[in-house]
C-alpha positions as CSV (number, residue, x, y, z in Angstrom):
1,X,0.0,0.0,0.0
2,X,3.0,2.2,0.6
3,X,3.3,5.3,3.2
4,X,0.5,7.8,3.0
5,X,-0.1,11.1,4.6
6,X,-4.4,11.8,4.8
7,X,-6.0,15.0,5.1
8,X,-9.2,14.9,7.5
9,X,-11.3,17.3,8.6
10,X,-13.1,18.4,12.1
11,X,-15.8,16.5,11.1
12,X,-13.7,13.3,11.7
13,X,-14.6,10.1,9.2
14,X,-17.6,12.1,7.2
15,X,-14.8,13.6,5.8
16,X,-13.2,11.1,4.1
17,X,-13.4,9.3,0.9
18,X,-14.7,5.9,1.3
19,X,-11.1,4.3,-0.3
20,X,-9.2,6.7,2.5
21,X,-11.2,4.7,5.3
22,X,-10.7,1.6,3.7
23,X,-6.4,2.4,3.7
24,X,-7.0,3.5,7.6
25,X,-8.7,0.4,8.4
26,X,-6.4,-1.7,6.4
27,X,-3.4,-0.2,7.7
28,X,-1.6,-1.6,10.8
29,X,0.2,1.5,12.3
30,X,-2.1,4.8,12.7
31,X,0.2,8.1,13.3
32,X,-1.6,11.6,14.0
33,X,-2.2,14.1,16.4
34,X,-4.4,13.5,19.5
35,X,-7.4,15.3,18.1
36,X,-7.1,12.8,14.6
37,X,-6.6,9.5,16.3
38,X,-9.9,10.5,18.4
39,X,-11.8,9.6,15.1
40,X,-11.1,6.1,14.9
41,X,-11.6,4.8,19.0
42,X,-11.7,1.3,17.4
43,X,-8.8,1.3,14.8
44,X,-7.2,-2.3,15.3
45,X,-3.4,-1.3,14.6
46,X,-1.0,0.9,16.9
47,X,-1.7,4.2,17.4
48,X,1.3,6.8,17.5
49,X,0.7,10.4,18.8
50,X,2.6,12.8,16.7
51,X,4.8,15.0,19.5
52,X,7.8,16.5,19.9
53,X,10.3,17.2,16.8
54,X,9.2,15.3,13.7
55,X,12.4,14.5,13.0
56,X,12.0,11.8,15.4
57,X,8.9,10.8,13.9
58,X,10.6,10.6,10.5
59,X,13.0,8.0,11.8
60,X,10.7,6.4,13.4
61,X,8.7,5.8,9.8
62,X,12.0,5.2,7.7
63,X,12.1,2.2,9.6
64,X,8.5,1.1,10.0
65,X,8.3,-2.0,7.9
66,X,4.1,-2.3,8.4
67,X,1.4,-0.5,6.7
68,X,1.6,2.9,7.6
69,X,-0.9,6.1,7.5
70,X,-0.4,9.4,8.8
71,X,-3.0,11.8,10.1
72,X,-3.2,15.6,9.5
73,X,-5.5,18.4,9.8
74,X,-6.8,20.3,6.2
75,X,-4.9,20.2,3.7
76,X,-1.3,19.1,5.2
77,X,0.6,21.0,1.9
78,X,-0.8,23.9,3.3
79,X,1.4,25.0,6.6
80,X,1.3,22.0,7.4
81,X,3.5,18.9,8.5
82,X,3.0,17.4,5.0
83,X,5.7,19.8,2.8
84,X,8.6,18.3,5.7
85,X,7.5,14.3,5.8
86,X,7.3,14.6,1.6
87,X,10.8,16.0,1.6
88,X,12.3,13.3,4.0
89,X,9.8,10.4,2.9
90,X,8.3,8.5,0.2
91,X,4.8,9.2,1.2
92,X,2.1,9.6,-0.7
93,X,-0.3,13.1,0.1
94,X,-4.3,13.0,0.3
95,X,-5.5,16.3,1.1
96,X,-8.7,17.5,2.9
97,X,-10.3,21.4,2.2
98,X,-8.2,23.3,4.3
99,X,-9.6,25.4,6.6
100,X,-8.7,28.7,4.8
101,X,-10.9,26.9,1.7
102,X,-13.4,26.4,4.0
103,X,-13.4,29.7,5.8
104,X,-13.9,31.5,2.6
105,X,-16.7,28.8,1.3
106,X,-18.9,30.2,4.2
107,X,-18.5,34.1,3.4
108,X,-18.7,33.1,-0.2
109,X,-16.1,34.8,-1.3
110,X,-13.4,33.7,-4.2
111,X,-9.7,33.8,-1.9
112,X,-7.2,33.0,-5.0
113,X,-6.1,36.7,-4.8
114,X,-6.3,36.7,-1.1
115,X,-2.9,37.2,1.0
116,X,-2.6,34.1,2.6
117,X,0.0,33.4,6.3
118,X,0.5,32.1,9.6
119,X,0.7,32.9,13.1
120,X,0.8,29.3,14.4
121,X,3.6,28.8,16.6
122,X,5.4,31.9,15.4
123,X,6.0,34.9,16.2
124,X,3.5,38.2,15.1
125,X,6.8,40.2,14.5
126,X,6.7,41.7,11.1
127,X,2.8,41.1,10.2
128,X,2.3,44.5,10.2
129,X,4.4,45.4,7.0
130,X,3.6,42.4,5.7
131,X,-0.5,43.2,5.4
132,X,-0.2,47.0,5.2
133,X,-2.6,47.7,2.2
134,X,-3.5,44.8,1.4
135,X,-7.6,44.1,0.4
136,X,-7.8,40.7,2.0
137,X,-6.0,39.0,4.2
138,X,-6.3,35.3,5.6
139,X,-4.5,34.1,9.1
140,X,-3.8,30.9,10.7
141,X,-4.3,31.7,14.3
142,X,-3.5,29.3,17.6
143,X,-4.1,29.5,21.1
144,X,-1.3,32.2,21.9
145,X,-1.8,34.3,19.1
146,X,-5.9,34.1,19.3
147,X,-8.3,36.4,17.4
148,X,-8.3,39.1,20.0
149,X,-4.8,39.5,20.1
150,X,-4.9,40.0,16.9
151,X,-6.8,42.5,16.9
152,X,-5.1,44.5,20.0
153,X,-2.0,44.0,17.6
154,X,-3.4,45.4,14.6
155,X,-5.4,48.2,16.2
156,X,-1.8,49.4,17.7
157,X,-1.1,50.1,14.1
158,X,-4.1,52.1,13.4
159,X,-5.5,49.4,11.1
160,X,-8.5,50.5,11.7
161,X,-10.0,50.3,7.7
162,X,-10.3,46.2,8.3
163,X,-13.1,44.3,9.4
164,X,-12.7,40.6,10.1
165,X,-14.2,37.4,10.4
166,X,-13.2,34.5,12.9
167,X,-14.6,30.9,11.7
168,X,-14.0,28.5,14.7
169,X,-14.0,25.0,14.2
170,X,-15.1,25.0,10.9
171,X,-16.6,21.7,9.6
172,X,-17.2,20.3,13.3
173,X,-19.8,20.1,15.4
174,X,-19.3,23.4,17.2
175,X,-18.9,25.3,14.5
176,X,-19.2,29.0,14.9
177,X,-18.7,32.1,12.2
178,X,-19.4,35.7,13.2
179,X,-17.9,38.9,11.5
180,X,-16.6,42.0,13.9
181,X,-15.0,45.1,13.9
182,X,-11.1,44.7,15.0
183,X,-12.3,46.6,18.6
184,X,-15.1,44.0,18.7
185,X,-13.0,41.2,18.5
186,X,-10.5,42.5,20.6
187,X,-12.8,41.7,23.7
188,X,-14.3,38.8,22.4
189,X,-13.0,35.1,23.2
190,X,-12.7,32.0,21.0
191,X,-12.1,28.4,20.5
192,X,-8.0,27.6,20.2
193,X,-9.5,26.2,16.6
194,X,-9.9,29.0,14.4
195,X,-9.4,31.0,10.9
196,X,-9.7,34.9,10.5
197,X,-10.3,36.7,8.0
198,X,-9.2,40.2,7.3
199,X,-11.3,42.5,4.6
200,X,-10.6,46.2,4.0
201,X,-13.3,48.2,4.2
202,X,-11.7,52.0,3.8
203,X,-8.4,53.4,2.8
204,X,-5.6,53.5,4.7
205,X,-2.5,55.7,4.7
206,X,-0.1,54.5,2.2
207,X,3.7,56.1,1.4
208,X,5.8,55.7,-1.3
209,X,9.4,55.1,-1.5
210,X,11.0,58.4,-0.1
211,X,8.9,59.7,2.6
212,X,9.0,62.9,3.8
213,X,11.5,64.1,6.5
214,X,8.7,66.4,8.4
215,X,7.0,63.2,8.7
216,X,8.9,61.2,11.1
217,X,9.2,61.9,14.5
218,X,12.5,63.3,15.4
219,X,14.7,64.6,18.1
220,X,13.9,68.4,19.7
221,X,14.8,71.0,19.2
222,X,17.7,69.3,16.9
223,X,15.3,68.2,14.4
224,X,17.8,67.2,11.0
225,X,19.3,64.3,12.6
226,X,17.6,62.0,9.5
227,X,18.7,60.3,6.6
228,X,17.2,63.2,4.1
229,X,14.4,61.6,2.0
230,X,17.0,62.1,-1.4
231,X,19.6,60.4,0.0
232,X,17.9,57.2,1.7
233,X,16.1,56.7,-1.4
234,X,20.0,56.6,-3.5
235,X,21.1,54.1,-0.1
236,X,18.0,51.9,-0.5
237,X,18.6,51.4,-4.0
238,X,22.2,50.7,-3.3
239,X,21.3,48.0,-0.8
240,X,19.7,45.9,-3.4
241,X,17.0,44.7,-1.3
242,X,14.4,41.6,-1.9
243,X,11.0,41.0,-1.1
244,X,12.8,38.2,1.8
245,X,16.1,40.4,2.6
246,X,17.4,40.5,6.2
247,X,18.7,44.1,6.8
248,X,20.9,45.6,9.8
249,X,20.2,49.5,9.9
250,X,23.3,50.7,12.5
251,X,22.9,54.2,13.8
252,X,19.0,54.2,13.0
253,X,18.2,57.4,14.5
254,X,14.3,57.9,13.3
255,X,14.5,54.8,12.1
256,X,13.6,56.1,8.9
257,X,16.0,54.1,6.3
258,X,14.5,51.0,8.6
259,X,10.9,51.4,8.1
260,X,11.4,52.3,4.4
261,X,13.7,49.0,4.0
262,X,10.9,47.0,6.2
263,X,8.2,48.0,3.6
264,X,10.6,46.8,0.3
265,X,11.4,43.8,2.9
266,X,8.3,43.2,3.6
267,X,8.8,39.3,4.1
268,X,12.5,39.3,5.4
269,X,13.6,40.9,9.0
270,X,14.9,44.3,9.9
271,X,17.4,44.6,12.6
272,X,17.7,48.4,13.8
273,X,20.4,49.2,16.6
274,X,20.9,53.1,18.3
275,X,23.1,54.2,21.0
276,X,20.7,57.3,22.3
277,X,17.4,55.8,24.3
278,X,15.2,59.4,23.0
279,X,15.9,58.4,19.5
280,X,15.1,55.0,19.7
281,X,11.9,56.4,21.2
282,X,11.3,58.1,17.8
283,X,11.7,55.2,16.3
284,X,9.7,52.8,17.7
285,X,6.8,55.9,17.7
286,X,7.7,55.7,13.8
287,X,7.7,52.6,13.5
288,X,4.0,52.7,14.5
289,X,3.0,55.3,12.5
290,X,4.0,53.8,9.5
291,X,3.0,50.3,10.2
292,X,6.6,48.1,10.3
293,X,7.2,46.4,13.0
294,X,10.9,45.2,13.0
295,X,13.4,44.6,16.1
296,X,15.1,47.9,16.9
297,X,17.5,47.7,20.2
298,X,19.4,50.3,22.1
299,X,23.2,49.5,22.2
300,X,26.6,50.8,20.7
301,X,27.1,49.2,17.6
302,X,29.2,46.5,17.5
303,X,27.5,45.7,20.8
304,X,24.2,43.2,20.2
305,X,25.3,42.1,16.9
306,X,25.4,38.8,18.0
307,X,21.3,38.7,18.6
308,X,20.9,39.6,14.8
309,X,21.2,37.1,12.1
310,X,23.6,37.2,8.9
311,X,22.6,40.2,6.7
312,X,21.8,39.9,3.4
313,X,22.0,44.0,3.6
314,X,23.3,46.5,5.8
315,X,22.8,50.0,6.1
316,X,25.7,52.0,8.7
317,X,24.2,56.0,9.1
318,X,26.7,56.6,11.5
319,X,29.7,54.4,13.6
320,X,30.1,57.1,16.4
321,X,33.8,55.8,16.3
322,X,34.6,52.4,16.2
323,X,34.0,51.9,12.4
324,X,36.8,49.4,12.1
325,X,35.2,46.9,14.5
326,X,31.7,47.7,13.2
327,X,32.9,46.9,9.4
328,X,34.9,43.9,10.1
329,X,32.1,42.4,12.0
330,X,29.8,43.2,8.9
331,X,31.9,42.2,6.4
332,X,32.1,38.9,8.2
333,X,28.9,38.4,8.5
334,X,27.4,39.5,5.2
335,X,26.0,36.9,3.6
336,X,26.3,35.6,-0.4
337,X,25.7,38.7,-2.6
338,X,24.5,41.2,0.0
339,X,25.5,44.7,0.4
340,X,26.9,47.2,2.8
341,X,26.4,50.8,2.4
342,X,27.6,53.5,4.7
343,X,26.9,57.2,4.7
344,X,29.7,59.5,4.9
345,X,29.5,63.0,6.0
346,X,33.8,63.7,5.9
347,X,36.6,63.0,4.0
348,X,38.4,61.4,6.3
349,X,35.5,58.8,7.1
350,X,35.5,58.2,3.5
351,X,38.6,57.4,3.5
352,X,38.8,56.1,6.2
353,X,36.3,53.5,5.3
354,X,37.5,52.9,1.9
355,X,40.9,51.6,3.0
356,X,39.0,49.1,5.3
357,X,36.9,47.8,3.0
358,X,40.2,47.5,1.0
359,X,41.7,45.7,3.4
360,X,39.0,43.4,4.2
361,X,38.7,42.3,-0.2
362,X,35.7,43.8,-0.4
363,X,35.0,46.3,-4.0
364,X,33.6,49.8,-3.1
365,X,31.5,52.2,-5.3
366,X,31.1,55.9,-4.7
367,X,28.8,58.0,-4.9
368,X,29.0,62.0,-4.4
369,X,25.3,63.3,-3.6
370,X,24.9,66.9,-3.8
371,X,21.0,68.0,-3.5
372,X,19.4,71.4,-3.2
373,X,16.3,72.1,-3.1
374,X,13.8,74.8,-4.0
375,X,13.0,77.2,-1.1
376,X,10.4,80.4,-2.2
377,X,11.9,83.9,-2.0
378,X,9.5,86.4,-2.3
379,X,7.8,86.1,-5.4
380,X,11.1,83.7,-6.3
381,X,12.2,80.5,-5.8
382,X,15.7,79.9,-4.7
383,X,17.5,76.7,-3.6
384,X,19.0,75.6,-0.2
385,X,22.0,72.8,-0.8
386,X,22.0,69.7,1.8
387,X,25.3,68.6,3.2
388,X,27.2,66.3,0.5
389,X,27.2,63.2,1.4
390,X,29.4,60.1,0.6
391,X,27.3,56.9,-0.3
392,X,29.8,54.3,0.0
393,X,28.6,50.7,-1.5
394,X,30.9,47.7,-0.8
395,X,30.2,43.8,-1.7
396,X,32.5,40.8,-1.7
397,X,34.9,41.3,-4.9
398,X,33.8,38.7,-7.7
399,X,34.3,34.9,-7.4
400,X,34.7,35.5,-3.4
């Protein structure tokens, strides 16, 4: 019969094909969760409760010589345990509806152009960027990160323009689907078993590529201490970024080349680090305003490096001293293609970080940015020139 992997639903055998059953009852080693096993109280064979790491559960099977079946919940391609046993076994995949499918059956609505994640058994960090804007959104909740929290966590971004709908235990006996608004749901509670659904009902506040300084929240009365909106829009390009990058922002001040690199980055990680606690303030503030949500940490870089993982980019606004450290421990670290770019103010940090990134066999390109701009006079228009500023891009040489 070989090793197969069945899809079952909440409403236990009434959701299986007849021929599915028959391998079940034919087979003489049953593995599933506790919830799946609970369908069959008079299945003949040995019964093995999926726990702990399924690598163990994978060895365990490689050397099962009886007729095996393994139980999952939905559709087990779909964040499920399915996508790791078909990698590691030769098993053959049954799927049920999933419950996203099934979610979106009962507001009868099509979900093919729906953005579709998780937040079972990981962490909520990033959602925000990740969903900003988009029309309709589909979540795969769990006990920890329940409807309600959710919605506490999406309201913190202003998110106000979604309503949502929670299906719990869809397909069982207690089945249970009710739409809210996100302050609704925020005091409701639910069964562990759920779906939501997220549909935007207004539009939100949206930024392009190169917001404006005035718009961040920044130190007072010494407002300026930003990456200006002309030159963070040359750095970002320079970092090459991808939709999955993992990005280091040293010195992030506002936080501003952060949050614009979390919203190109919108499925990798940002990593933010500054040395003065009222700026990080700012940033996390900004951060909220503009809906990333990213790790930012106060320390003096090179200090906490080692809680961030290898970049695939790396922006440095400022090194506050130290820049020999900070760029040996980023040159080390960057990963396969990636990018550092620093901002230089003076010659001599230019130079100063040129010669270093000599050292270390890494191949730099320059760039000299000189921006005015327009200021009214009178009647007139005149223009007011920004400091110069070195943008200073350096990857591993070729073949290295």
């Amino acid at each position: 019969m070989g090793l197969k992997l069945i899809g079952i639903g909440d409403d236990g055998i009434q959701s299986l094909l007849p021929m599915y059953e028959t391998w079940i009852q034919e087979s003489e080693v049953l593995v599933g969760g506790k919830r799946q096993l609970a369908f069959f109280p008079d299945y003949a064979g040995e019964k093995v409760v999926i726990q702990g790491k399924l690598s163990a559960l994978v060895e365990r099977l490689k050397e099962e010589k009886r007729e095996a079946v393994v139980l999952a919940s939905g559709d087990p391609l779909f964040y499920g345990i399915g996508s790791y046993l078909a990698r590691e076994l030769a098993i053959e995949v049954y799927p049920y509806v999933s419950s996203i499918q099934l979610a979106f059956a009962k507001i009868g609505e099509r979900w093919h152009d729906a953005y579709v994640t998780s937040v079972h058994g990981r962490s909520m960090k990033g959602l925000a960027q990740k969903i900003d804007g988009k029309e309709k959104i589909a979540l795969l909740t769990d006990a920890e990160h329940s409807p309600n929290r959710i919605a506490s966590y999406l309201l913190s971004f202003g998110m106000t323009e979604y309503k949502a709908f929670v299906g719990e235990n869809l397909g069982g006996e207690q089945e249970r689907c009710r739409w809210f608004s996100l302050e609704e749901m925020e005091k409701e509670e639910f069964s562990p078993l759920n779906v939501v659904i997220l549909k935007k009902t207004a539009e939100g506040p949206s930024w392009s590529i190169g917001i404006g300084d005035e718009e961040f929240a920044q130190r007072k009365p010494d407002k300026g201490l930003i990456t200006k909106k002309e030159i963070r829009t040359l750095s970002l390009s320079a970092m090459r970024l991808k939709e999955n990058s993992i990005v280091w922002d040293i010195g992030t001040c506002t936080g501003s080349m952060a949050i614009e690199a979390a919203k190109i980055a919108r499925e990798g990680q940002i990593f933010a680090i500054e040395k003065n606690e009222a700026d990080l303030e700012n940033c996390l503030a900004n951060m909220k305003k503009f809906r990333t949500d990213f790790i930012a940490v106060h320390g003096k870089a090179p200090e906490r490096f080692d809680e961030f993982p290898d970049p695939d980019a790396v922006f440095i606004g400022g090194t506050a001293g130290g820049m020999e450290d900070i760029l040996s421990i980023c040159c080390s670290r960057l990963r396969v293609n990636g990018t550092i770019v620093l901002n230089a103010v003076t010659i001599e940090n230019l130079a100063e970080a040129a010669a270093i990134f000599k050292k270390l066999g890494f191949q730099t390109d320059i760039t000299l940015a000189q921006v005015s701009r327009s200021k009214p006079i009178l009647n007139l228009t005149r223009f007011d020139a920004l400091n110069p500023i070195y943008i200073i891009a350096a990857k591993h040489k070729e073949g290295e």
